[in-house]
C-alpha positions in Angstrom: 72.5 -10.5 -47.4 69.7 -8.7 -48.6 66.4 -9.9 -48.2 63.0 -8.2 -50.3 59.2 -9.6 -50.5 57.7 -9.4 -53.5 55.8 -6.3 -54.6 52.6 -7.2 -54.6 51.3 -9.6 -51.6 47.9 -11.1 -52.0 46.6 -12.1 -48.7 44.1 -14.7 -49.6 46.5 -16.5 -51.9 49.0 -17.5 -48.9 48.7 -19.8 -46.3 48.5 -18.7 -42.8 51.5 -19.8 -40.8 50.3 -21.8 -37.6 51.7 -20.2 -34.8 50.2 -21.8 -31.9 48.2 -20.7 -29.1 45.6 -19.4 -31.4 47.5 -17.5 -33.4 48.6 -17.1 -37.0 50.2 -14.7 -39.4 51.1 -14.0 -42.7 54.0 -11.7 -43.7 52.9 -8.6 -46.2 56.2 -6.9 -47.1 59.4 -6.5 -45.7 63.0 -5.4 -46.8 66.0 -4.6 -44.6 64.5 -1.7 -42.9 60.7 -2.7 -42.6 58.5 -5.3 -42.0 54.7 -5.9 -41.7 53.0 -8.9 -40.7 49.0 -9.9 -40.5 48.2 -11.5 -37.1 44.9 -13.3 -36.8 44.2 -14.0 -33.3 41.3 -16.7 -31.8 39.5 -15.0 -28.6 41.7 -16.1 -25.6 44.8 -16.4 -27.4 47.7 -14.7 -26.1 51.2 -12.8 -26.8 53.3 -13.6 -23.9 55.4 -11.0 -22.4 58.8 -10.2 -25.0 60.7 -7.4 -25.9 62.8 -7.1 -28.9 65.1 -4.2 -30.3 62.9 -3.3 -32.8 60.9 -0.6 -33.0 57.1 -1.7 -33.6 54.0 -0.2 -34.5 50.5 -1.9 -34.7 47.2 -1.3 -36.1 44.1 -3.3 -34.7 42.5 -3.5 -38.4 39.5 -5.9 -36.2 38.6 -7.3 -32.6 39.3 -6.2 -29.5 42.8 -6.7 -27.2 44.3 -5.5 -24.0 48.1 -4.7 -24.2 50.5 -4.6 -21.8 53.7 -2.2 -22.3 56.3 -1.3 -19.8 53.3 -2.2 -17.2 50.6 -0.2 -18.4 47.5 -1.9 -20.0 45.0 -0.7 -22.5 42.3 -1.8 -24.1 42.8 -1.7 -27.8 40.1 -1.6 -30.3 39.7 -2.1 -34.3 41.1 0.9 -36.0 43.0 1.8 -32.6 46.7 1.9 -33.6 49.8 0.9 -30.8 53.4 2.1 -30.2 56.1 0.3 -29.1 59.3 1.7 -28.3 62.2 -0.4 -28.8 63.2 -3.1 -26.1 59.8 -2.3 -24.2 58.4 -5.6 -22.1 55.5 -6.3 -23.8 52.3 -8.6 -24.1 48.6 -8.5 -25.4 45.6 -10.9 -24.8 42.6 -11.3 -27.5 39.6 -10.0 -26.0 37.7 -10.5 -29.2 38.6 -12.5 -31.9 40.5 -10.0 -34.3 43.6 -9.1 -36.6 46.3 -7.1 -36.1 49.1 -5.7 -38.5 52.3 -5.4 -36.7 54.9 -3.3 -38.6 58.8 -3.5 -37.0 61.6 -1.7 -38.1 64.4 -3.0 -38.8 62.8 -6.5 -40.5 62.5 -9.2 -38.1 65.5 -11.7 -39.0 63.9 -14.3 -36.6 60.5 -14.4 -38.2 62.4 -15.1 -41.6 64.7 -17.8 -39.8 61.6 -19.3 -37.7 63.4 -18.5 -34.3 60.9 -15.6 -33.1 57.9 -17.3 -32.6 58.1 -18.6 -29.3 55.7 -16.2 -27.6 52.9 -17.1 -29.6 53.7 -20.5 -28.1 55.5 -22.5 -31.1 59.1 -22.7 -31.3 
């Protein structure tokens, strides 16, 4: 089954989905080979460690977080961007309130189903 967003996707006309934990998001475009999603993060709130198969790049668009991947941690910045490498253990803690815009290739089937949300502490 194929699965498309709409073209245009205007933030401030959708609801932010309550993840938990501090933590919300709202998905900006995605199609069978891409996704990218708005995270909005409260200072304190955490991603648990995870790892998925899908590639995943970030961009801190504000706020301040320190990642984890495959052991190493960094502070991350706004305008900072992150690579992930595909089934890389993985977490990030907000240091200062902040967004981030995760992009994942392929799409993320279990944000669209509602089973991937777990490390953001809702399920």
């Amino acid at each position: 089954m194929k699965r498309f967003s709409e073209k245009y996707i205007v933030a401030k006309d959708m609801e932010w989905e309550e993840l938990g934990g501090g933590v919300s998001r709202k998905m900006l475009g995605y199609d069978n080979q891409i996704m990218m999603v708005l995270v909005k993060f409260e200072k304190g709130a955490k991603g648990a460690p995870h790892q998925h198969f899908h590639t995943q790049a970030t961009f801190c668009a504000s706020g301040s977080f320190e990642f984890e991947i495959d052991g190493v941690k960094q502070i991350v910045n706004a305008l900072d961007g992150v690579y992930i490498k595909p089934n890389l253990l993985h977490s990030a803690v907000c240091l200062e309130a902040g967004m981030l815009i995760d992009t994942f290739s392929p799409v993320r089937e279990d944000f669209l189903d509602g089973s991937g949300v777990s490390y953001f502490g809702k399920k």
